[in-house]
Residue frames as qw, qx, qy, qz and C-alpha x, y, z in Angstrom:
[[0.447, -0.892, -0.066, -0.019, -5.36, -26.03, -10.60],
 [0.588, 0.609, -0.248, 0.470, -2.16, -24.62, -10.06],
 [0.687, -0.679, -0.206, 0.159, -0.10, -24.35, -6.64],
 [0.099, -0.910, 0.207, -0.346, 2.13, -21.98, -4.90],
 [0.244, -0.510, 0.741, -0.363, 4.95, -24.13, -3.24],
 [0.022, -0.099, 0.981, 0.168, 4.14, -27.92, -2.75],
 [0.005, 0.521, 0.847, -0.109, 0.39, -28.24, -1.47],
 [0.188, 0.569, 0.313, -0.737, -0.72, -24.56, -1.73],
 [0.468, 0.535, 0.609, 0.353, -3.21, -23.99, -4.17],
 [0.190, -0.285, 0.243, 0.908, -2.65, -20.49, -6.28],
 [0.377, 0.804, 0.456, -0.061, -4.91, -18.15, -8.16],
 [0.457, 0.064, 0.276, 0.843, -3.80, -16.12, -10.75],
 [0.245, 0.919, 0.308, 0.008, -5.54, -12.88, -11.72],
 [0.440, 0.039, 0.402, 0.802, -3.97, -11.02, -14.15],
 [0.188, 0.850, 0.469, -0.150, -5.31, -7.11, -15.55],
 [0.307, 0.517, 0.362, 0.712, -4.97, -4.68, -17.95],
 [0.053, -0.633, -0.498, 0.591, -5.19, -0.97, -16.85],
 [0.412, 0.700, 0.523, 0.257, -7.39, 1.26, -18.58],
 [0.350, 0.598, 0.125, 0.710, -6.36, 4.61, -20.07],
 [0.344, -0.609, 0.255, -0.667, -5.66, 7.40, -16.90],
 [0.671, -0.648, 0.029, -0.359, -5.10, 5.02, -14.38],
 [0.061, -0.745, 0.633, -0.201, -1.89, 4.46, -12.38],
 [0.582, 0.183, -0.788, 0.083, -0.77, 1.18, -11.12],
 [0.063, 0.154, -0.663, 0.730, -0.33, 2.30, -7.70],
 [0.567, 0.031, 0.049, -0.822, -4.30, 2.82, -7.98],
 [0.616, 0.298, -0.668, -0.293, -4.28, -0.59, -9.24],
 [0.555, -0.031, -0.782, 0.282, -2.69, -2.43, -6.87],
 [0.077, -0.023, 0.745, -0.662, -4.65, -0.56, -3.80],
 [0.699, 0.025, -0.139, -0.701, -7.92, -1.37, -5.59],
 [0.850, -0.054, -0.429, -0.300, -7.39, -4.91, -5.57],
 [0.048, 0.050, -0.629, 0.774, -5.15, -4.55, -2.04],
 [0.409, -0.021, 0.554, -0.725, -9.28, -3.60, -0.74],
 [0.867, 0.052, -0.298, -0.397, -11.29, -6.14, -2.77],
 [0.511, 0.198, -0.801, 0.241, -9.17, -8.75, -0.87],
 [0.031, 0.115, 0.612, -0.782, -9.66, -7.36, 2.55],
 [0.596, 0.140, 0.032, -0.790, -13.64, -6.98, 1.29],
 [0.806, 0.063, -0.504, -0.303, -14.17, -10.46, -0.13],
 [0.710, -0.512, 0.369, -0.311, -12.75, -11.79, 3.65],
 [0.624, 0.533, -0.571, 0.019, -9.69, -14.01, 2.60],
 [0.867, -0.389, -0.304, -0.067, -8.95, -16.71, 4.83],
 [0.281, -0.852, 0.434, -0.085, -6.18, -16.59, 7.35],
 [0.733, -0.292, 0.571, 0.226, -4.38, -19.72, 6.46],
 [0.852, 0.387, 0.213, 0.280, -2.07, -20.78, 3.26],
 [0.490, 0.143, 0.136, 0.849, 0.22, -18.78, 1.18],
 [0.095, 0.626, 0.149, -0.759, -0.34, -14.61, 1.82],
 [0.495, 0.778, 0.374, -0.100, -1.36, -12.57, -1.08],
 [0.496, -0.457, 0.407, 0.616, 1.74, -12.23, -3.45],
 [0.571, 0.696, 0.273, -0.339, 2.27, -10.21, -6.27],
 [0.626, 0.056, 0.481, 0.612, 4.45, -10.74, -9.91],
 [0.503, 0.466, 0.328, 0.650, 5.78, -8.47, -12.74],
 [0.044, 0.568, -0.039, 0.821, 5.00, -4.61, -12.59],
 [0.648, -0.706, -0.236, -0.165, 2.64, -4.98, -9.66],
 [0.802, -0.420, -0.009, 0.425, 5.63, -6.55, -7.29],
 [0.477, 0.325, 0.023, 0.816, 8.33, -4.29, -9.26],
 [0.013, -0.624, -0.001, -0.781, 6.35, -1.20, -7.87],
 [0.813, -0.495, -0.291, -0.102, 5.97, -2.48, -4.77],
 [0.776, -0.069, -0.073, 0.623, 9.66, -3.32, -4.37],
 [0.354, 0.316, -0.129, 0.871, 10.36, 0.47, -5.19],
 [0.520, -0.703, -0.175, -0.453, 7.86, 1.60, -2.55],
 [0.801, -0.532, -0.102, 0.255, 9.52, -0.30, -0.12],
 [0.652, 0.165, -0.030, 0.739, 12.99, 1.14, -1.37],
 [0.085, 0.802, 0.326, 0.493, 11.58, 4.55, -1.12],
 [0.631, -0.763, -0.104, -0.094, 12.34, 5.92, 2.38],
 [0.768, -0.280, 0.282, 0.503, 15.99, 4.57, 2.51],
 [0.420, 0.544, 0.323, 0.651, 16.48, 6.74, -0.86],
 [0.062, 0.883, 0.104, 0.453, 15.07, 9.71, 0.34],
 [0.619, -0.742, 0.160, 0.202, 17.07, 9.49, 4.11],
 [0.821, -0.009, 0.226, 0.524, 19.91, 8.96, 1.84],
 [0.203, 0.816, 0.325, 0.434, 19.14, 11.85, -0.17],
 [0.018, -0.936, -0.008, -0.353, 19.59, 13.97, 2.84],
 [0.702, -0.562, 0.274, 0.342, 22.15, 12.90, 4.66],
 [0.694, 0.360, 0.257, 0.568, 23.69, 13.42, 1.15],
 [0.030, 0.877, 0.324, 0.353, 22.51, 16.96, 1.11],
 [0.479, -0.874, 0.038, 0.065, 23.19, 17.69, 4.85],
 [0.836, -0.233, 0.279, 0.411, 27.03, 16.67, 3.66],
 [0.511, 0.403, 0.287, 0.703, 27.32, 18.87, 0.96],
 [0.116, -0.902, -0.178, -0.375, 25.81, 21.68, 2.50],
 [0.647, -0.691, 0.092, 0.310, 28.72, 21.17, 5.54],
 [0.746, 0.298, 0.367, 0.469, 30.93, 21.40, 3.01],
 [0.177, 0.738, 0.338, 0.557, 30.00, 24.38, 1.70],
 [0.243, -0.824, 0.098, -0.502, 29.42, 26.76, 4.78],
 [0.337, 0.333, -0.703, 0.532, 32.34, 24.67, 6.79],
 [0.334, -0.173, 0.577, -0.725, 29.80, 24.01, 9.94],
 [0.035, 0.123, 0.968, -0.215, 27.86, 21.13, 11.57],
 [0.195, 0.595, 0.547, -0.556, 24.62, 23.48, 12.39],
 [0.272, 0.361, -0.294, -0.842, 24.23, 25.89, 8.99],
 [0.250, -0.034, -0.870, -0.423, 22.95, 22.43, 6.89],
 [0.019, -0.471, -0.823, 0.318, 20.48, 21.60, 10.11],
 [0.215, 0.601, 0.342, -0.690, 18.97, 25.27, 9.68],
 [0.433, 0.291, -0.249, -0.816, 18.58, 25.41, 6.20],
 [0.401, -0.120, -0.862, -0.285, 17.34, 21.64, 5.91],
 [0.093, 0.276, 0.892, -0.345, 14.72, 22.48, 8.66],
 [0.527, 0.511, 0.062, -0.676, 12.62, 24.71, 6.25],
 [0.136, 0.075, -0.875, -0.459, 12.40, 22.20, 3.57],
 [0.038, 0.355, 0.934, -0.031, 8.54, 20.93, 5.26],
 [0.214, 0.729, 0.157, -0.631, 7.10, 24.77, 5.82],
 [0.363, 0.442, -0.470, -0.672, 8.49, 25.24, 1.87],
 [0.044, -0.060, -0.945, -0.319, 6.86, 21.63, 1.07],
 [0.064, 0.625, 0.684, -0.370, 3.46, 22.58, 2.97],
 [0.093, 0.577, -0.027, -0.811, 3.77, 25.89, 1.18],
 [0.189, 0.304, -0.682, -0.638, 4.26, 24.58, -2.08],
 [0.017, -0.270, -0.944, -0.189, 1.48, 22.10, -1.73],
 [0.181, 0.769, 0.436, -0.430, -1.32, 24.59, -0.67],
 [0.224, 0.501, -0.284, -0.787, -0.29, 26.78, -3.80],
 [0.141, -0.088, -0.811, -0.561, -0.84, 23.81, -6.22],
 [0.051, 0.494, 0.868, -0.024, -4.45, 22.80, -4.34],
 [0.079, 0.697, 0.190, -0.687, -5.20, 26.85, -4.56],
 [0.123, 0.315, -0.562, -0.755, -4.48, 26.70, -8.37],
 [0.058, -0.317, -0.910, -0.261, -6.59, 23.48, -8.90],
 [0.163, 0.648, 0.693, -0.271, -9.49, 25.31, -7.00],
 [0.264, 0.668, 0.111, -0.687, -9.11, 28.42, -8.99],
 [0.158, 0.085, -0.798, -0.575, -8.68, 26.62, -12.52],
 [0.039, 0.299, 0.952, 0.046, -11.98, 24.45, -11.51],
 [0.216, 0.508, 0.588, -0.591, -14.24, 27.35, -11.27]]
């Protein structure tokens, strides 16, 4: 038996993913087989190693990147057209052109599937 710190005991499970299937899929498949198999509430939490935890880690990074992103953006775009407010109006259509651009792709998939 192997332990986690001094007295916790540790399980290891370790997989292989098969051909077409993401990680991310991975790790929320066995994210609900925990929460389904009713893990106790005491010891060490559920912790994960190597790619698993690596994508994790950039999940968590993910948010801070993209706020960076635009505050990067909104800076260059003051730049450019010399004014506080011009960046705010063209960085508030960025969600209408992201909503736009996602209903074209789910309008291609439905007309490719017929």
């Amino acid at each position: 038996m192997s332990h986690q710190g001094p007295v916790s005991p540790a399980i290891t499970l370790s997989f292989n993913l098969p051909q077409g299937v993401a990680l991310g899929q991975a790790v929320d498949a066995i994210n609900q087989a925990e929460t389904q198999i009713g893990k106790p509430g005491f010891g060490s939490p559920a912790a994960s190693q190597g790619n698993a935890q690596a994508f994790k880690d950039s999940l968590a990074s993910e948010p801070v990147l993209i706020l960076a992103a635009l505050i990067v953006v909104y800076v260059i775009l003051g730049v450019l057209y010399e004014s506080f407010v011009h960046p705010l109006t063209i960085l508030s259509t960025l969600p209408s052109a992201g909503v736009g651009r996602a209903a074209r792709a789910v309008g291609r998939r439905v007309s490719t599937s017929r």
